[in-house]
N, C-alpha and C positions, 0 to 999 in steps of 0.2 A: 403510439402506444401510450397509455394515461400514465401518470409519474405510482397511481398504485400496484397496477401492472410492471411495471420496470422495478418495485420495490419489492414485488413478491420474490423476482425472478433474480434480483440480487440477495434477498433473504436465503432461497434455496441453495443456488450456489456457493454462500459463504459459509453457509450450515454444513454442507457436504464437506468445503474446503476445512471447514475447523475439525469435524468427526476423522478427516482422514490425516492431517495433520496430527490429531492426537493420538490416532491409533501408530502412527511412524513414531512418535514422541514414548509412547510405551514399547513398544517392539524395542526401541536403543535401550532402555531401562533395563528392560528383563531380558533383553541380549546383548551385554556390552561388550564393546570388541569388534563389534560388524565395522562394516567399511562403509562410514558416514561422510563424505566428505564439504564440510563445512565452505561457507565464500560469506564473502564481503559484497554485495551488492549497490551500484548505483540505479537510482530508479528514476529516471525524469517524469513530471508527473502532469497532467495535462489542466490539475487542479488550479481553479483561478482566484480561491477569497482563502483566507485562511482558519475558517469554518471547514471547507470542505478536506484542505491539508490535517487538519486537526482532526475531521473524522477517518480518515484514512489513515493516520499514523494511529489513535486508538485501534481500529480493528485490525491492523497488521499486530501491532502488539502484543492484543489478545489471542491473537492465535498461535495456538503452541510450537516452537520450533525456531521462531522467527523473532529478531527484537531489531527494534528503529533504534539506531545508535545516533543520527543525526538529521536534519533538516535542513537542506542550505538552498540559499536564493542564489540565482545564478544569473547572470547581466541586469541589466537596466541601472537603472540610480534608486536607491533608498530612500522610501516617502517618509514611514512612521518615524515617531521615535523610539519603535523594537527595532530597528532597521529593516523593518516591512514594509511595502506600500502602503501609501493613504488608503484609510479609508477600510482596514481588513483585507485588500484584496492585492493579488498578484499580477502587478500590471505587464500590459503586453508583451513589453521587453524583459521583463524578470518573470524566472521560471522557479519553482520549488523544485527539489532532487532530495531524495530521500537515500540514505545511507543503510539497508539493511543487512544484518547479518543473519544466516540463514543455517541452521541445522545440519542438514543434507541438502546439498545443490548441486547434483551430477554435473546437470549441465546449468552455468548460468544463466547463460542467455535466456532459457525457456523459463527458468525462475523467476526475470526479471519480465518477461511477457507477460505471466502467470497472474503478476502483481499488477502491470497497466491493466490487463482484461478488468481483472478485479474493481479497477479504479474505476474503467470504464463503465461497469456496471451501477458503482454507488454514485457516479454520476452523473448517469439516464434518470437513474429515481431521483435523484438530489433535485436537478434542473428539470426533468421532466420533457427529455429531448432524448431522442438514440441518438 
């Protein structure tokens, strides 16, 4: 599939995901009191530059319900001098993990799914590979 095909098909889905995010985000509004139950989510993220961690915490951000409280690298040894790998990118042995906290999250687990599919998708288009 061509990287603009993969970009439609992550456009539509995040469109969808933000429309229904907002419509949960008004429903709490003008019914306060329901039983929302809030989490703290970790999210390991399959993203490898940090281009691609940086557009994935923008668009989780923007979407209503949800805020990236953190960003943290996880093994290998520290290239940059942000303590990032050389070079913008996240080397093999270091991983990015995203710290999300989440609105309503029944269940995490599928929350935290919810957000790799997501990832997965911005980066079919990103790379231009399923």
């Amino acid at each position: 599939m061509s990287r603009l095909r993969h970009g439609a098909v992550f456009l539509a889905v995040y469109a969808k995901e933000f429309v229904v995010a907002n419509a949960q985000v008004v429903r709490e509004v003008v019914t306060p009191g329901s039983a929302v139950r809030p989490a703290v989510l970790r999210v390991p993220l399959r993203s490898r530059t940090d281009a691609e961690v940086a557009t994935f915490v923008a668009l989780v951000g923007l979407t209503p319900g949800t805020t990236v409280l953190d960003v943290q690298r996880t093994g290998g040894a520290a290239g940059g001098a942000d303590g990032g790998a050389a070079g913008g990118a996240v080397g093999p042995a270091q991983r990015a993990e995203l710290v999300v906290h989440a609105m309503d999250a029944p269940d995490p687990d599928a929350q935290r799914r919810d957000l790799q599919r997501l990832e997965g998708l911005l980066l079919a288009a990103w790379r231009g590979a399923a």
